[in-house]
C-alpha positions as CSV (number, residue, x, y, z in Angstrom):
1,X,-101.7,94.1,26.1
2,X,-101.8,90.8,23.9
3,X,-104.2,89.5,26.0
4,X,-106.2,92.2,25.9
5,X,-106.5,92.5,22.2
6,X,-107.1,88.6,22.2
7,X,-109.9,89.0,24.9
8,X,-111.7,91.9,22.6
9,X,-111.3,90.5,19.4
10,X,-112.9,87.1,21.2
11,X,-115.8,89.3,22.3
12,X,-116.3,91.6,19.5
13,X,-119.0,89.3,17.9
14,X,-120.1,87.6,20.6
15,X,-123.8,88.9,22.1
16,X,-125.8,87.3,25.1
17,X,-127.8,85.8,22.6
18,X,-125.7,83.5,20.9
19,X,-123.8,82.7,24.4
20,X,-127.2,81.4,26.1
21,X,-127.5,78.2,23.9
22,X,-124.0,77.4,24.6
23,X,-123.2,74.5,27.2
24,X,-120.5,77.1,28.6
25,X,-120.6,80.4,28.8
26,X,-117.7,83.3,28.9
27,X,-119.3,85.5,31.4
28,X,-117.6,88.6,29.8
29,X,-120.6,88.7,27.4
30,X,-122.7,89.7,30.1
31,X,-120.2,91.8,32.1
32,X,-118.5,89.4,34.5
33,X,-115.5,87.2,34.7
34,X,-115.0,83.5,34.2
35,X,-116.9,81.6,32.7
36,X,-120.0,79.0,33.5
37,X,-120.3,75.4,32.4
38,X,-123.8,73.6,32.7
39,X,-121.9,70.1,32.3
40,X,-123.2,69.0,36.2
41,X,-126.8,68.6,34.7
42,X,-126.6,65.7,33.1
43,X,-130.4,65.8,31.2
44,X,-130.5,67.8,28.1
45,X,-134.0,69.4,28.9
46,X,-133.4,69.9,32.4
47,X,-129.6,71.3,31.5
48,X,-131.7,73.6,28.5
49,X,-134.3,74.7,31.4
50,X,-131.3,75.9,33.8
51,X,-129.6,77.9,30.5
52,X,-133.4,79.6,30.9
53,X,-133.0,80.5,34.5
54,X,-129.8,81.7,34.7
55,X,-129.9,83.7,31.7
56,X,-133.3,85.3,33.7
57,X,-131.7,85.6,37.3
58,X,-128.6,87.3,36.4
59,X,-129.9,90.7,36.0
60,X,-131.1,90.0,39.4
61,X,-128.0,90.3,40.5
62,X,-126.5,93.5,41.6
63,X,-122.8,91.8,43.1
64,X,-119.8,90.5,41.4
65,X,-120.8,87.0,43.2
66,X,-123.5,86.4,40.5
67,X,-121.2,84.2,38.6
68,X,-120.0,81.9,41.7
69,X,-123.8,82.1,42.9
70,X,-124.9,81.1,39.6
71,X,-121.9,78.0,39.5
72,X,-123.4,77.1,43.1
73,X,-127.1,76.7,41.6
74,X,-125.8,74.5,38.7
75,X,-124.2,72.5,41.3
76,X,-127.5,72.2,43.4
77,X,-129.6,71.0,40.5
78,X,-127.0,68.9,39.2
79,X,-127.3,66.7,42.3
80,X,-130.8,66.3,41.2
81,X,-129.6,65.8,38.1
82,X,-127.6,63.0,39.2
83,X,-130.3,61.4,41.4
84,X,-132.7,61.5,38.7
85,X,-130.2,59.4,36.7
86,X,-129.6,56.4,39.0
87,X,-133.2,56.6,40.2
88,X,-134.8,56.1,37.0
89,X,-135.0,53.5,34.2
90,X,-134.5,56.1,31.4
91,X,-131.5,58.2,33.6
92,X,-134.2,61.1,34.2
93,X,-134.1,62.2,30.3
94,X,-138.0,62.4,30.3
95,X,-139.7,65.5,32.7
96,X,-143.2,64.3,32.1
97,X,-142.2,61.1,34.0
98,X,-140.5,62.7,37.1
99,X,-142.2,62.5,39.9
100,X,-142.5,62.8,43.9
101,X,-141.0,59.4,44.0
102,X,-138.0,61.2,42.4
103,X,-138.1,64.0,44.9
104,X,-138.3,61.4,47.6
105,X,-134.8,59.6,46.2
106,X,-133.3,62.7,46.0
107,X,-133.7,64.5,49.7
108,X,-132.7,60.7,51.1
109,X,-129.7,60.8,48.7
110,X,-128.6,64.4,50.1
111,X,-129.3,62.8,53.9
112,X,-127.1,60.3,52.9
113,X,-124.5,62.7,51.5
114,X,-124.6,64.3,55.1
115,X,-124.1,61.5,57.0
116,X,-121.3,60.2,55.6
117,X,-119.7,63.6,55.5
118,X,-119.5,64.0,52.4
119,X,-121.2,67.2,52.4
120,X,-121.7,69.3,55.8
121,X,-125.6,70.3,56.9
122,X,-125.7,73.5,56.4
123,X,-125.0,72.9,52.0
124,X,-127.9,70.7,52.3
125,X,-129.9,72.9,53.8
126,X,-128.8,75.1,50.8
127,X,-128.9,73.1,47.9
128,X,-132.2,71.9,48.9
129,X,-133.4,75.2,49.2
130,X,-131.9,76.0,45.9
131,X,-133.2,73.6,44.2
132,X,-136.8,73.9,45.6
133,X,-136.5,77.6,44.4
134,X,-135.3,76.5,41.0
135,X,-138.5,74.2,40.4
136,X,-141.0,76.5,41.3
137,X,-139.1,79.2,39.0
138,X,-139.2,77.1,36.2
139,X,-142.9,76.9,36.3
140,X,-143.0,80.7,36.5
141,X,-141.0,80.5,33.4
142,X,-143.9,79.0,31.7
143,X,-140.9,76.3,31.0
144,X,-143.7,73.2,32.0
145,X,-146.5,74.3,29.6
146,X,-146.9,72.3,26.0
147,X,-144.1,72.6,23.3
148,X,-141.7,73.9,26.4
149,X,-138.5,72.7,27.8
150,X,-140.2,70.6,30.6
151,X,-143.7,69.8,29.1
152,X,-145.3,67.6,31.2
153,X,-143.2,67.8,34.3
154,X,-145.7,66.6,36.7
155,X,-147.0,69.0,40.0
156,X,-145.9,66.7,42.7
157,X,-142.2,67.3,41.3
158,X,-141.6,69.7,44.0
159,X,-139.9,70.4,46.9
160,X,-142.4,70.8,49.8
161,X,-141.4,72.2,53.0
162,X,-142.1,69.5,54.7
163,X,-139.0,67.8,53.0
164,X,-137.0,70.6,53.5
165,X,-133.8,69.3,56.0
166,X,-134.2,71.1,59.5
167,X,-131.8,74.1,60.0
168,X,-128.4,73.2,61.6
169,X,-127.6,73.6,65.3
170,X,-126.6,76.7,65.7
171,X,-122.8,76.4,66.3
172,X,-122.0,80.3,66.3
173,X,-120.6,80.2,69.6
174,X,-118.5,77.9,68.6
175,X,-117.3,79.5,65.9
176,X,-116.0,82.6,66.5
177,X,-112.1,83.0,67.5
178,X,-111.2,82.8,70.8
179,X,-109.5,86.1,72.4
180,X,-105.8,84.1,72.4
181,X,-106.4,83.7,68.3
182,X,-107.4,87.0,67.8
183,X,-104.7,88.4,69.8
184,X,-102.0,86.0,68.1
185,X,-103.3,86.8,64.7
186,X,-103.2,90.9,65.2
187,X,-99.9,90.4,66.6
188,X,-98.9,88.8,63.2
189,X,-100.2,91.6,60.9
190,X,-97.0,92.2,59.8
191,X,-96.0,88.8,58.8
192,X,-99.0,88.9,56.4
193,X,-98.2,92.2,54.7
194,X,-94.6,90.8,54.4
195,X,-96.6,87.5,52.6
196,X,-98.6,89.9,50.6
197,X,-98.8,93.3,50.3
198,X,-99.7,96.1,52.4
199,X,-102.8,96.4,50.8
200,X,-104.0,92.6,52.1
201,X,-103.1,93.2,55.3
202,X,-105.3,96.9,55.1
203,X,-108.2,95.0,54.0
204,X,-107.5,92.1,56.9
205,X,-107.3,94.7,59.8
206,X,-110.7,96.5,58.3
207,X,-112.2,93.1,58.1
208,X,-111.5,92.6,62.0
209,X,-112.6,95.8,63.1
210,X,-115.7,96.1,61.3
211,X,-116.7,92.8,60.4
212,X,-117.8,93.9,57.2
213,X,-118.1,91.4,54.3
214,X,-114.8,90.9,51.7
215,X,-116.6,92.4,48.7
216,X,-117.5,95.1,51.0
217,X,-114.6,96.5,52.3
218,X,-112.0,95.0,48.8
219,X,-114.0,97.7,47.1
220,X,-114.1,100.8,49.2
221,X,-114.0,104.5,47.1
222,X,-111.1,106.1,48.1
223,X,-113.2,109.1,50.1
224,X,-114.5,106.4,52.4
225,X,-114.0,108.1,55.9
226,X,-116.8,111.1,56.8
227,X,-117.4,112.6,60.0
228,X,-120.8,112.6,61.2
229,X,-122.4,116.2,63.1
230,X,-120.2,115.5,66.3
231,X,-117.1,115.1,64.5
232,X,-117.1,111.2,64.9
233,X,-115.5,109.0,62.2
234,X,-118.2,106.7,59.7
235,X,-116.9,104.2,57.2
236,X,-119.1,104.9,54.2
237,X,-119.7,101.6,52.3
238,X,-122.3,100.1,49.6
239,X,-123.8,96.7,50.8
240,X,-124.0,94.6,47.8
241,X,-125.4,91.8,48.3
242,X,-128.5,93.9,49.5
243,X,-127.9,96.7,47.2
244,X,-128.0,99.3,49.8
245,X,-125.7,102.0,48.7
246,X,-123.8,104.7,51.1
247,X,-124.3,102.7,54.4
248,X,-122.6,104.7,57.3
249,X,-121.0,103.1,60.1
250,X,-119.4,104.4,63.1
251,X,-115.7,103.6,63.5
252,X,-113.1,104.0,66.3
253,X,-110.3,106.7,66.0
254,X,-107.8,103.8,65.1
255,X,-110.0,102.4,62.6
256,X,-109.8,105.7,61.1
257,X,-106.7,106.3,61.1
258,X,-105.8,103.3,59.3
259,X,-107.9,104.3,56.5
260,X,-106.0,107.7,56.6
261,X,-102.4,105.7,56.0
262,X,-103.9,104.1,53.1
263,X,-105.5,106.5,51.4
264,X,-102.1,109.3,51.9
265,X,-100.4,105.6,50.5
266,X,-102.8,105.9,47.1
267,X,-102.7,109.3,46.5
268,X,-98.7,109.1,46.3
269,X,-99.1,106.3,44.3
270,X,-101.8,107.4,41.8
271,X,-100.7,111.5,42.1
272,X,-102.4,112.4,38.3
273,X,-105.5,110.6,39.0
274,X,-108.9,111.3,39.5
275,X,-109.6,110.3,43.0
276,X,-113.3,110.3,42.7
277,X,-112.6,107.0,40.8
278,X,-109.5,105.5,43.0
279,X,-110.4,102.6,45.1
280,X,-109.0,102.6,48.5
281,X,-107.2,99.2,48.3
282,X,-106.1,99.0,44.6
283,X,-105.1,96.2,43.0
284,X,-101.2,95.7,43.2
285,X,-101.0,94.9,39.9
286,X,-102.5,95.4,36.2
287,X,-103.8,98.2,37.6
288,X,-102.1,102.2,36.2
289,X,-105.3,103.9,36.8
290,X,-106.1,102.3,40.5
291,X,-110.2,102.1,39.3
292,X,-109.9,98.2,40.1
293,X,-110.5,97.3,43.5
294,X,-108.8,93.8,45.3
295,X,-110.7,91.1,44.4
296,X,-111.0,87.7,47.0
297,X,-107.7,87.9,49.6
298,X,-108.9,84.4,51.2
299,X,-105.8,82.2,49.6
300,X,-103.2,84.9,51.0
301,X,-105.5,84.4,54.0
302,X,-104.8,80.8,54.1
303,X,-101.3,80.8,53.0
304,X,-100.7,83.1,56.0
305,X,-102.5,80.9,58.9
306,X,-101.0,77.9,57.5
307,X,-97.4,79.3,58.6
308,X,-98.6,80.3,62.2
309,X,-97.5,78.3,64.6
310,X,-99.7,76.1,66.9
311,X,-101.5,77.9,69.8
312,X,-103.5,76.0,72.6
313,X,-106.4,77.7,74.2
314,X,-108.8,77.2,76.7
315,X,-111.7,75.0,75.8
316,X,-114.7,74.5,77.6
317,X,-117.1,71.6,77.1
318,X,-120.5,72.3,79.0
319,X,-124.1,70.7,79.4
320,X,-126.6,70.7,81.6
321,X,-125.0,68.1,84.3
322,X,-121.4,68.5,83.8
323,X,-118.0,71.0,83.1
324,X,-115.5,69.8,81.9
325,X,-112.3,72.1,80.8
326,X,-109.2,71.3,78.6
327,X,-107.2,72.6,75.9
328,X,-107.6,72.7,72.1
329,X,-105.4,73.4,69.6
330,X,-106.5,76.7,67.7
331,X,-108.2,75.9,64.7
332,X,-106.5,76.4,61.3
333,X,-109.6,76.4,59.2
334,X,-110.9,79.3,60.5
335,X,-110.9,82.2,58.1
336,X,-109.3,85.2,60.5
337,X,-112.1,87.4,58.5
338,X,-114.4,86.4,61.6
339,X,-116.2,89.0,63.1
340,X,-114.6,88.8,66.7
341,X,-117.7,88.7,68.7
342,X,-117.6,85.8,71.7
343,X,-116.3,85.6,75.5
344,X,-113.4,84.0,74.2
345,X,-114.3,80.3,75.1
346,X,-115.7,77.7,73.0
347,X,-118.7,76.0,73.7
């Protein structure tokens, strides 16, 4: 309660206005949680143009991820940020004299990144994309034109598409779980509620049955489950990262009746409330009205697959010439959130 006084009192003069000049920002101002820090981009124009375009993309943003997706932007351009400053004499503090020889430094830095391992292929495929994105929006902003931010940032301080990284292999075969994880994992459900609560491993087991994303299924309404004309069972869900509200999808009998445990487990537990506003997994705790949904359940996740034990599995290694099979020891980086989807067999 302290803290909640302390947090309102904080905020009770504090507008979106003020908070966008700031070099961090409390992201309760603008309806989140966290906070964001613009410390990665080193230049103060270029730091003073990304205050711009985040303060203009977050009403774009109909998710909870807009703060991390925001932080990941910030991260993006500070890498440019960072080129810029060992690339040029004056550490990149003057936009009129960037320039495609800039560009040039930067995309060879980020192939260099990725080569050493630093930084896998497919987050420089991203942060490339991002920042390409960022660039043209700033001219959009009208951010380039005299007396602005960047005045005088030259044309040819762009990402083309020709220096756009190619797309990474695509590995998805060898990513999914084999059948001997999946099976080991299910058969450890219990381990993970006893590491957790029940209302982790509720979320896990919809997760592997629907492969639905976290936010997706962490905030569920309570009323959830309809039947369709025939009688069968559809998971009722809002998709937002696409903002597609009330998708329906068909789910098996044991799906369903999984949902129907937990949501005779929240009605006993919130008797007195209105369950138009109940979330079907309810936060544990700080939570007497059960309105606030789980929020990310990937460090109970890892804490859980950690303890497993090691399992071997059948690996197959295949080209166009030659077989060769072995065993592998299952991966433990693997989030068990995977859609199961494969043969079984890695690639």
């Amino acid at each position: 309660m302290i803290r909640a006084w302390q947090r309102a009192l904080r905020l009770l003069n504090m507008t979106p206005e003020a908070e966008r000049v700031k070099d961090v920002w409390d992201m309760a101002v603008f309806g989140y949680t966290g906070h964001i820090s613009f410390a990665p981009v080193l230049q103060e124009p270029l730091r003073e143009a990304m205050k711009v375009w985040v303060y203009d993309d977050l009403p774009r943003r109909r998710n909870k991820n807009a703060v991390q997706h925001a932080r990941t932007i910030i991260a993006a351009v500070g890498m440019l940020a960072e080129s810029l400053r060992v690339q040029r004499p004056d550490r990149g503090a003057v936009p009129a004299a960037w320039g495609r020889s800039d560009i040039v430094a930067f995309t060879n830095r980020m192939g260099y990144f990725t080569a050493n391992g630093q930084i896998s292929p497919a987050r420089r495929l991203a942060f490339t994309r991002f920042v390409r994105r960022v660039l043209l929006r700033f001219r959009a902003l009208g951010l380039t034109a005299p007396g602005q931010l960047l005045e005088g940032m030259p044309a040819d301080f762009a990402i083309s598409p020709e220096d756009m990284p190619d797309e990474p292999e695509d590995t998805e075969a060898g990513r999914d779980l084999p059948e001997e994880v999946m099976r080991e994992l299910c058969a450890r459900l219990d381990e993970l509620e006893a590491m957790s609560s029940i209302e982790v491993r509720v979320a896990t087991e919809l997760l592997i049955d629907t492969g639905r994303r976290p936010d997706e299924i962490n905030t569920l309404a309570l009323n959830c489950l309809e039947q369709d004309s025939d009688g069968s069972d559809v998971l009722v869900y809002d998709n937002h990262k696409a903002y597609r509200l009330g998708r329906r999808l068909p789910i098996g009998a044991e799906t369903a009746a999984t949902i129907r445990r937990q949501q005779q487990r929240v009605r006993e537990r919130f008797p007195t409330a209105d369950q138009t506003r109940l979330r079907l997994l309810p936060r544990p705790k700080t939570n007497p009205e059960g309105t606030k949904p789980l929020v990310d359940i990937s460090t109970q996740h890892r804490a859980w697959v950690d303890s497993l034990p090691d399992l071997l599995v059948p690996v197959v290694v295949a080209d166009a010439d030659t077989r060769v099979t072995g065993t592998e020891r299952a991966p433990q980086d693997l989030d068990p959130r995977v859609r199961r989807r494969g043969s079984g067999s890695r690639r």
